[in-house]
N, CA, C and O of each residue as an XYZ file, in Angstrom:
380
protein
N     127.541    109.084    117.361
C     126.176    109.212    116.895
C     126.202    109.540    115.404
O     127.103    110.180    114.862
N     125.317    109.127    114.902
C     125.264    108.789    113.235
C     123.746    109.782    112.796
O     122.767    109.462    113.471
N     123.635    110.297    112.323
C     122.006    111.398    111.753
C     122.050    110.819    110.118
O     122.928    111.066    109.291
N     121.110    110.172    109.974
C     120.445    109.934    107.704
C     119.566    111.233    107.872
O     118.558    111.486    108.532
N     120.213    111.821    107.164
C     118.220    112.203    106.306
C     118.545    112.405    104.947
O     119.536    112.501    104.222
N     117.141    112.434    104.887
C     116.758    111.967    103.551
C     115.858    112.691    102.832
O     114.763    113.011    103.296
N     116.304    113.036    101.509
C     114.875    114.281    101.003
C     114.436    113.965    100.228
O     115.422    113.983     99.491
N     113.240    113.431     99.285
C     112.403    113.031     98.936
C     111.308    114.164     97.842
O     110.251    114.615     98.284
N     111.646    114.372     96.883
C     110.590    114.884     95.886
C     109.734    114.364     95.485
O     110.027    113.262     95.020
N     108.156    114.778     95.391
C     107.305    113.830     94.760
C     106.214    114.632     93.522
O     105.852    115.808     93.476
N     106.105    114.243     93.210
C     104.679    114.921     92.086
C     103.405    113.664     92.137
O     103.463    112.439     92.035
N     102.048    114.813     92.386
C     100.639    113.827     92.387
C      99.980    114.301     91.365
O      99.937    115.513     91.150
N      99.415    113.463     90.645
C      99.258    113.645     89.258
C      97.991    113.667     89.859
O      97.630    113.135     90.909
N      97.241    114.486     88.902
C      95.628    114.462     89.084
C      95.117    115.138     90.596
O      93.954    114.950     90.951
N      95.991    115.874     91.393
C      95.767    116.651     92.282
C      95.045    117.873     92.277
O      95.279    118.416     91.197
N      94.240    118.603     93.001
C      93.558    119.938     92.665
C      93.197    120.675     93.835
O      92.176    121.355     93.937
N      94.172    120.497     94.819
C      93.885    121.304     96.042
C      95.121    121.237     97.307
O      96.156    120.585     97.168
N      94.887    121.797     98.170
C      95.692    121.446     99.036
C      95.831    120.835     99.690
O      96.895    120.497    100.208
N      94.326    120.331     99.976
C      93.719    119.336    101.003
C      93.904    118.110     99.908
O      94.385    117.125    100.467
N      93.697    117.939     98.747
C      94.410    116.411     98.195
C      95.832    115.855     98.400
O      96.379    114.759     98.281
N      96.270    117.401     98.848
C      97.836    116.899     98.783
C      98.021    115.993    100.191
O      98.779    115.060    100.459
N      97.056    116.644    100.915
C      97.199    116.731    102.365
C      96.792    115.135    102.767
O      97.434    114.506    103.608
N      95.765    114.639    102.126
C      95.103    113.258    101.799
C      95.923    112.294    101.110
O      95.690    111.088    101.187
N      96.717    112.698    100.548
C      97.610    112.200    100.001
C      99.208    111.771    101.056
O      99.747    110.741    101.460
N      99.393    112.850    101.116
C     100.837    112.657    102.157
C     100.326    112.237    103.575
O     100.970    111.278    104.002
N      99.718    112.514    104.108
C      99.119    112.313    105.519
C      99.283    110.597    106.042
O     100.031    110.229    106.948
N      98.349    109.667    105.191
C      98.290    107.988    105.242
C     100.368    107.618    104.868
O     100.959    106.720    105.469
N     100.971    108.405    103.962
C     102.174    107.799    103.598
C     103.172    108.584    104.812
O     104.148    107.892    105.100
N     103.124    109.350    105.247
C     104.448    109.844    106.302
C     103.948    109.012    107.507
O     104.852    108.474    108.146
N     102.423    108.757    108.033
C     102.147    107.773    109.231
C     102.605    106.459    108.533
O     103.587    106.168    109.216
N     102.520    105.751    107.843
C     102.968    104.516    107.656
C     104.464    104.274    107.724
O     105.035    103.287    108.188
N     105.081    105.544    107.082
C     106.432    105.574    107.222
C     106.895    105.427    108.803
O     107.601    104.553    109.307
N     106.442    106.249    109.245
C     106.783    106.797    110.861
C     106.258    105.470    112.009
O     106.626    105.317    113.173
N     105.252    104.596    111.176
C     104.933    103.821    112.378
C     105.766    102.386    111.945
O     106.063    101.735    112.947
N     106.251    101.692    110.507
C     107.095    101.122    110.174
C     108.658    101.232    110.519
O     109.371    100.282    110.840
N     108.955    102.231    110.425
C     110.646    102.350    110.726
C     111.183    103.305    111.744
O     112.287    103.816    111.936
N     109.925    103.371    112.375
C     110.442    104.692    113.401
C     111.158    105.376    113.082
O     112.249    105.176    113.614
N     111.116    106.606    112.058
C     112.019    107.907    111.742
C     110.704    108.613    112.222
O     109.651    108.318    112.786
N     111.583    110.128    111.485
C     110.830    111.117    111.674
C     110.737    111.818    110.330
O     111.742    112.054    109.659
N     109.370    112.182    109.909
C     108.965    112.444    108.357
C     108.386    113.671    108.738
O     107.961    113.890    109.872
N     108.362    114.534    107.733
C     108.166    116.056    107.598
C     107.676    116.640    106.367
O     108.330    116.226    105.409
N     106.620    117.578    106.000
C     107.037    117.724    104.776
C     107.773    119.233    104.750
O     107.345    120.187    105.399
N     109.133    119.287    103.756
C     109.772    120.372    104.563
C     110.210    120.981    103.166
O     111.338    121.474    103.139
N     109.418    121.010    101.943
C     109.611    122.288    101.434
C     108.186    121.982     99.823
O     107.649    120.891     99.636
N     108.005    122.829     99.238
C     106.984    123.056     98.209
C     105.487    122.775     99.127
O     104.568    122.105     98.657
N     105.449    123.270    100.192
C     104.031    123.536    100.977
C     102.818    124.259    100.175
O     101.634    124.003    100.393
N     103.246    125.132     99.283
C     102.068    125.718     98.944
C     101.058    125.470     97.238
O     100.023    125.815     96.669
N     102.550    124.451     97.039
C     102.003    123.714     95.597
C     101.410    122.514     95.778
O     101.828    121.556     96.429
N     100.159    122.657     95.008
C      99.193    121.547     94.756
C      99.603    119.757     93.713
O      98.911    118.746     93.598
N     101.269    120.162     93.047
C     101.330    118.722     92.162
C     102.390    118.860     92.708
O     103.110    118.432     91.805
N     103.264    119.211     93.740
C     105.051    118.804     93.746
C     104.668    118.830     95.474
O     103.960    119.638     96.075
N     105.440    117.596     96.021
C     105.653    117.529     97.951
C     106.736    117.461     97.747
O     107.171    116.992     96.695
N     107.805    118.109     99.116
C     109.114    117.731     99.398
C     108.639    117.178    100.756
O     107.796    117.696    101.488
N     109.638    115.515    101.065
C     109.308    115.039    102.211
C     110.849    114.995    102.968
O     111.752    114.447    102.335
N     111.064    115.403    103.926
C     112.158    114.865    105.218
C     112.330    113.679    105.749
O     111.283    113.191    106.173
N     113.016    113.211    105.846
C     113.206    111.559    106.558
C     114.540    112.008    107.288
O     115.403    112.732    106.791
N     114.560    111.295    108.911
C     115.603    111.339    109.635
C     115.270    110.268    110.635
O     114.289    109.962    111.314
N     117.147    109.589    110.342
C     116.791    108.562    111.436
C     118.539    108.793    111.880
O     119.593    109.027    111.289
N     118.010    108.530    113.477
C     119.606    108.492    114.220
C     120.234    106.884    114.505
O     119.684    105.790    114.378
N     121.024    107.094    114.755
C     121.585    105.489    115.124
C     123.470    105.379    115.366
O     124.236    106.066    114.691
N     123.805    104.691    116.116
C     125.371    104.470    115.883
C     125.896    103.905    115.065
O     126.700    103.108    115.548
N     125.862    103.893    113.840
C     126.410    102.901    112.752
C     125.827    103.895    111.103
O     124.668    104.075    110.731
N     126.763    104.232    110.619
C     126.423    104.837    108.978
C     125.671    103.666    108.284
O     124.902    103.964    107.370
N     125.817    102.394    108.624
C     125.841    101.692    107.504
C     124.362    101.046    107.907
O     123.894    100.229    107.113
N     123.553    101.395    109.184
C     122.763    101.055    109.550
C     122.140    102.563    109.093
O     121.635    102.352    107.990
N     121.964    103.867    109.412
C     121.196    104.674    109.130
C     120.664    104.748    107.438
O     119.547    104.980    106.975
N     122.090    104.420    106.709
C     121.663    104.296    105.339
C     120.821    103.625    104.449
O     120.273    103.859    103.372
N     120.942    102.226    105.686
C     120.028    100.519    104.818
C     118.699    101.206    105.904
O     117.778    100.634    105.321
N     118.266    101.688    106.587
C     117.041    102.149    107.061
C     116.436    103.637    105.999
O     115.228    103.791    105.817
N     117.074    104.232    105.630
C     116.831    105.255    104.798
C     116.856    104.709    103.491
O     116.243    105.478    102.752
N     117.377    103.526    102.749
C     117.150    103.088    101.620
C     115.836    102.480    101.794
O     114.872    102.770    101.085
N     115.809    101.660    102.714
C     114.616    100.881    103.009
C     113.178    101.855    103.376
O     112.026    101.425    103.419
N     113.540    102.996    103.571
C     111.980    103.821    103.376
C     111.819    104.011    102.258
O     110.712    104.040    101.720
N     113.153    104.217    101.563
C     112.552    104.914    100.392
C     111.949    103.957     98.989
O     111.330    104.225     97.960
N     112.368    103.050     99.450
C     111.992    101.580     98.468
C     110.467    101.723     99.110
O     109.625    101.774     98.213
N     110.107    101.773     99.977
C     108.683    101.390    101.041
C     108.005    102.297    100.169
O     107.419    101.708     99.260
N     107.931    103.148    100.159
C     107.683    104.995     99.920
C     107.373    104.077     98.369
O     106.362    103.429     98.097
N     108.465    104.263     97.612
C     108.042    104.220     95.746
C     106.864    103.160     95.567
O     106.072    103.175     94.625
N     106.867    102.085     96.786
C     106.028    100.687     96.162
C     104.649    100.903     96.398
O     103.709    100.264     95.927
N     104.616    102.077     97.342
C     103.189    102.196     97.597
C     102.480    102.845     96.880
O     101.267    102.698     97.032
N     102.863    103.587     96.069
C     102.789    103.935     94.255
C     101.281    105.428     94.675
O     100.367    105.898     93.999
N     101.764    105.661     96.062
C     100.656    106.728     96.341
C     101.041    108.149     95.801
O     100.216    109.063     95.776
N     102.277    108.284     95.389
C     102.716    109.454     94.631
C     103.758    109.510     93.983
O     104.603    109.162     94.808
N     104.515    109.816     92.603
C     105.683    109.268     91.981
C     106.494    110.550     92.394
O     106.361    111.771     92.307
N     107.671    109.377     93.033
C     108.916    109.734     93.727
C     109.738    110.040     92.104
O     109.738    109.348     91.086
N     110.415    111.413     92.410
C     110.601    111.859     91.113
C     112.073    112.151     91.437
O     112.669    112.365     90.382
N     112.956    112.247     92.605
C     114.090    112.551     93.497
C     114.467    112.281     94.847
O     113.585    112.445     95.690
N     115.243    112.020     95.110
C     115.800    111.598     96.416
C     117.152    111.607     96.594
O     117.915    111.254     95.695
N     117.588    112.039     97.850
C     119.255    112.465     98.239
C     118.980    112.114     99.552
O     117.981    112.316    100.243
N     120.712    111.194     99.932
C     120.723    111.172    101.160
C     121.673    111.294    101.627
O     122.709    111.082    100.997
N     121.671    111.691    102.939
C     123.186    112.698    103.830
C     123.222    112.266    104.739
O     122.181    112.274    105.396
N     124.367    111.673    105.276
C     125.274    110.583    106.659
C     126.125    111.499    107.554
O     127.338    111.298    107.511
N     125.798    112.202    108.132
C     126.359    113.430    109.097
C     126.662    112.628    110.673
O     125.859    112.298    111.545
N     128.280    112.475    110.600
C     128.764    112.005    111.832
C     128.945    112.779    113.165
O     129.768    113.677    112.989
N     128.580    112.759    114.139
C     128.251    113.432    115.190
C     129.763    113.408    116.181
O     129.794    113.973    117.274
């Protein structure tokens, strides 16, 4: 068994609440989640209004398959230009 995840920094320019952030990330982690079947999170800077950290995890038997699915969100993610992806790291943890 093969685990990607993937962490994801973003900044929303012109944001002013929590609930924009929330309007903001909400439409992009469902599109993610219903396109590539992972699992999206937002799993750290919760209480700031211009910076999201997002989670991405996908399992699978093959590294070379979890990675081209975790590249391929994250290409998905930048084009939809709903918030500028400012960082991203990804980790191949063999089971």
């Amino acid at each position: 068994m093969v685990i990607g995840i993937c962490r994801l920094t973003f900044v929303l320019h012109d944001n002013h609440s929590l609930k924009g952030k929330r309007h903001v990330l909400k439409p992009m982690m469902e599109k993610v989640k219903s396109r590539f079947n992972v699992s999206v999170a937002e799993v750290g800077d919760n209480d700031l209004w211009l910076r999201a950290e997002v989670g991405i995890s996908v399992v699978g038997n093959d590294r070379a398959y979890a990675n081209s699915v975790l590249d391929n969100v994250i290409e998905f993610i930048d084009g939809l230009h709903m918030a500028e992806l400012t960082a991203h790291s990804i980790e191949i943890i063999n089971c």
